[in-house]
C-alpha positions in Angstrom: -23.5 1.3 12.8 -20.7 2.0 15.4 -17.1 3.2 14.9 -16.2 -0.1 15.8 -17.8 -2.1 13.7 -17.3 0.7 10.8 -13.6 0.0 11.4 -13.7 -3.6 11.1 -15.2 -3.3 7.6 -13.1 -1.2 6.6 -10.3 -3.5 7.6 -11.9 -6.5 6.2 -12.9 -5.0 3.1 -9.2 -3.6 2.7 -7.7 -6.9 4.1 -10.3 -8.8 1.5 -8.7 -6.1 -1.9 -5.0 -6.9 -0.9 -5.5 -11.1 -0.4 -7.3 -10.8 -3.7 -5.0 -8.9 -6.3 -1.2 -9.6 -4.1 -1.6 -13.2 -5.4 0.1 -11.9 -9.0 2.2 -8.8 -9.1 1.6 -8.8 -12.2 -1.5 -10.4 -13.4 -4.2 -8.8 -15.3 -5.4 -7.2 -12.0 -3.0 -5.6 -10.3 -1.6 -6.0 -7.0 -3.4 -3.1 -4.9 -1.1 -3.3 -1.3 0.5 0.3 -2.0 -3.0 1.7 -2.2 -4.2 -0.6 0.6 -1.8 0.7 3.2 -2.2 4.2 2.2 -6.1 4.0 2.8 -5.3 1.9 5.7 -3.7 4.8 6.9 -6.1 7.2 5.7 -9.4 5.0 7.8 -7.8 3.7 10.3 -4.8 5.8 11.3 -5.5 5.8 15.1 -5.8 2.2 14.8 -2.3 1.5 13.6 -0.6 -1.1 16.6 -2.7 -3.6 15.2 -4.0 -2.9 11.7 -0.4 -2.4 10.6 1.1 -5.2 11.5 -2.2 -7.2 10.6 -1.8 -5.9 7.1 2.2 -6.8 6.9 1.5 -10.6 8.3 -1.0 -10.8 5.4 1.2 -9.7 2.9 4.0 -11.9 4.4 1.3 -15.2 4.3 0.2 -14.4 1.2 3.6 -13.9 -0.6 4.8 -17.3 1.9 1.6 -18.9 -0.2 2.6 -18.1 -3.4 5.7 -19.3 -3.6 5.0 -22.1 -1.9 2.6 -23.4 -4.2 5.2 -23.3 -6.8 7.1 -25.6 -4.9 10.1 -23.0 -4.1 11.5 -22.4 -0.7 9.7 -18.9 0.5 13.8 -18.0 2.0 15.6 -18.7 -1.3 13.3 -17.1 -4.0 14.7 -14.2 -5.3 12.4 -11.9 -4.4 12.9 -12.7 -0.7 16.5 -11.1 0.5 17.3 -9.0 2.9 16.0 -6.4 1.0 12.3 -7.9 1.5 12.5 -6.6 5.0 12.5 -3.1 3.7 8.9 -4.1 3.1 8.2 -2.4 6.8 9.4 0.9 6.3 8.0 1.1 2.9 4.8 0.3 3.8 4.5 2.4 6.6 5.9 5.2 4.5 2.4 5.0 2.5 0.3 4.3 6.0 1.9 7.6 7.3 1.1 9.4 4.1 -2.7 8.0 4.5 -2.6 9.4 8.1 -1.1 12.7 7.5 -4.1 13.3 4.6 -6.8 12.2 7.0 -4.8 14.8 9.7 -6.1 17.5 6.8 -9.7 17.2 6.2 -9.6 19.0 3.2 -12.3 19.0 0.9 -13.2 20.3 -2.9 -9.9 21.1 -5.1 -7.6 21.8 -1.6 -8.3 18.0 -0.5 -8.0 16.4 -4.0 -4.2 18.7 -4.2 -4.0 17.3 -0.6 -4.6 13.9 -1.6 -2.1 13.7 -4.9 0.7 15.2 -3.2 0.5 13.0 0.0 0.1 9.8 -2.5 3.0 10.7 -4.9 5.3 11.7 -2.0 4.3 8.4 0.2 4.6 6.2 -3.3 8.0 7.9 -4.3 9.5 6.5 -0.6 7.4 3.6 -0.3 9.6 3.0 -3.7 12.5 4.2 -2.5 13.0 1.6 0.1 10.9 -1.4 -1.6 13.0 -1.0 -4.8 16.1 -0.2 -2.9 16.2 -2.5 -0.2 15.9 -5.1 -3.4 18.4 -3.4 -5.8 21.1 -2.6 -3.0 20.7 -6.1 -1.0 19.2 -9.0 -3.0 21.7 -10.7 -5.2 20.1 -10.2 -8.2 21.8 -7.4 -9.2 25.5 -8.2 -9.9 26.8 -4.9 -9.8 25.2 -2.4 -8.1 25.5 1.3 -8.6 24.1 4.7 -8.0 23.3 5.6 -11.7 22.2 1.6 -11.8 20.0 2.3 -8.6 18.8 5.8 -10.3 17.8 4.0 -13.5 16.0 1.3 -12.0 14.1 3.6 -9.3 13.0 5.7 -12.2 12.1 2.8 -14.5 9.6 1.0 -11.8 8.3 4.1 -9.8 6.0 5.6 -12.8 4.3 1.8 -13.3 3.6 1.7 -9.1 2.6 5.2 -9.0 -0.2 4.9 -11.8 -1.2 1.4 -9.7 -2.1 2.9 -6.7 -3.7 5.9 -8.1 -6.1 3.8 -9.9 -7.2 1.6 -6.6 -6.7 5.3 -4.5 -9.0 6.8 -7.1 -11.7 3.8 -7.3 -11.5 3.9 -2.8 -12.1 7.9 -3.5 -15.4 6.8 -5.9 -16.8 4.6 -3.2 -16.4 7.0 -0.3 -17.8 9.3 -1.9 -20.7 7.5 -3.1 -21.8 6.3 0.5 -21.3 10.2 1.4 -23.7 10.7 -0.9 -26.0 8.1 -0.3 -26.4 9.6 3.4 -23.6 7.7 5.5 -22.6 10.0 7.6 -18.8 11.3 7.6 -17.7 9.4 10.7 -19.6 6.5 9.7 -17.6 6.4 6.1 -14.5 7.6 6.8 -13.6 6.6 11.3 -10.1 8.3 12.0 
């Protein structure tokens, strides 16, 4: 198998998680985008002027699907202010915190340190403009305010954090199973 093709599956496969679990926030199975962009990031971090903005479109179309199907206008649902275009920085927050880990290669107890501190820190801004952009700039909040702002950052951030640890975690599991299973490094993981 090439690089090329190697990419692609990885894309697909990554494309594939974040179609099937963005479709509910907050269904039984959670939405894994945070986690999809920081992998993203992670596999395909030279690859970024076109899996990047791939990704975005298909977490625009799929959040234009859903609330279409309800029957709502996508521009006048709440969770679509001005705020929602915050969505890029925060998101490329957590691709850049994929790419700086795969910058490391790190292994054993240095790469696993390696890999919570770039996720908590790329989670904690991803938040930071995702939840703020909403909070400062949607008009669902009547009166905005710093302690406000604080409360709700701290309220939502533990909940997102745990989220994309789990589907981190479980993309962790699977690389390391095909390591094991004799794929080789460049094959598994193409920077």
């Amino acid at each position: 198998m090439n690089a090329s093709t190697t990419r692609l599956g990885i894309f697909a496969a990554l494309m594939l998680l974040m179609a099937a679990t963005r479709i509910n926030h907050f269904a039984v199975v959670p939405d894994a985008s945070w986690a999809v962009f920081f992998a993203a990031g992670y596999y395909l971090r030279g690859q970024w002027r076109w899996a990047f903005p791939a990704l975005m479109a298909l977490a625009v179309a799929v959040d234009y699907w859903v609330i279409s199907a309800t029957g709502m206008d996508f521009w006048a649902h709440y969770c679509v202010s001005p705020g929602y275009w915050f969505l890029l920085p925060a998101y490329f927050s957590l691709w850049a915190g994929g790419a700086w880990l795969a910058g490391r290669n790190a292994s054993g107890a240095g790469g696993a340190l390696q890999l919570g501190v770039a996720l908590v820190a790329s989670v904690a801004l991803c938040h930071a403009f995702a939840q703020g952009g909403f909070y400062w700039l949607s008009d669902v909040v009547a009166e905005p305010s710093v302690s406000g702002w604080v409360a709700n950052y701290g309220h939502w951030l533990l909940p997102y954090l745990q989220t994309a640890a789990l589907y981190v975690g479980a993309i962790a599991v699977v690389d390391r199973l095909l390591r094991m299973l004799g794929a080789p490094a460049e094959t598994v993981a193409v920077r």
